[in-house]
C-alpha positions in Angstrom: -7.5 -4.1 -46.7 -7.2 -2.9 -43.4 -6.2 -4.6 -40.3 -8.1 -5.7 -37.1 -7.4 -5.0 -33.9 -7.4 -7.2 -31.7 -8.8 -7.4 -28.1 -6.4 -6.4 -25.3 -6.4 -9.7 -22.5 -5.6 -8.6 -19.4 -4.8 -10.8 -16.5 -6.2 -11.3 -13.5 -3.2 -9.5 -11.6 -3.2 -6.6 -13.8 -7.0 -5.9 -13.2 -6.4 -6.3 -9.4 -3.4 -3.8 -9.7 -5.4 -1.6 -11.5 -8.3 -1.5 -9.3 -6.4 -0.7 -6.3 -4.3 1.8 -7.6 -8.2 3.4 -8.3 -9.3 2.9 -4.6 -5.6 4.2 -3.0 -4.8 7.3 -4.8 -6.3 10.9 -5.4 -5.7 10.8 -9.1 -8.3 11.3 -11.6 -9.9 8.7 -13.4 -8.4 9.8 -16.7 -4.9 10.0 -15.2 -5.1 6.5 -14.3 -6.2 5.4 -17.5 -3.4 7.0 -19.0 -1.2 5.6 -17.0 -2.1 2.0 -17.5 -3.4 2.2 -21.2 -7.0 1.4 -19.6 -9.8 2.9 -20.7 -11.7 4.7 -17.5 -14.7 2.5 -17.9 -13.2 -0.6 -17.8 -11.0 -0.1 -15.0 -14.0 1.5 -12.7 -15.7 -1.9 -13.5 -12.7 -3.7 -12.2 -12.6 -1.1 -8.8 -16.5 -1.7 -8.6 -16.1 -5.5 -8.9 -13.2 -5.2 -5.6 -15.6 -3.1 -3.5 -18.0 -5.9 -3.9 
């Protein structure tokens, strides 16, 4: 049988130090996700969600 992945949790401190590393520099969406192991949508929720 194959095996499940599970779910990634990230904390709260994590998501903030993602989110402003989004709003600070001139990198490109996908170059932040590759450098944090995000995937672009989730972190631009977590950016979106600090602009608020």
């Amino acid at each position: 049988m194959s095996e499940t992945k599970k779910r990634k949790v990230h904390t709260a401190e994590y998501k903030a130090k993602v989110g402003l590393e989004a709003l600070r520099s001139g990198k490109t969406i996908n170059q932040i996700g590759q450098e944090f192991d995000v995937h672009p949508v989730q972190f631009c929720q977590w950016k979106k969600a600090i602009q608020e």
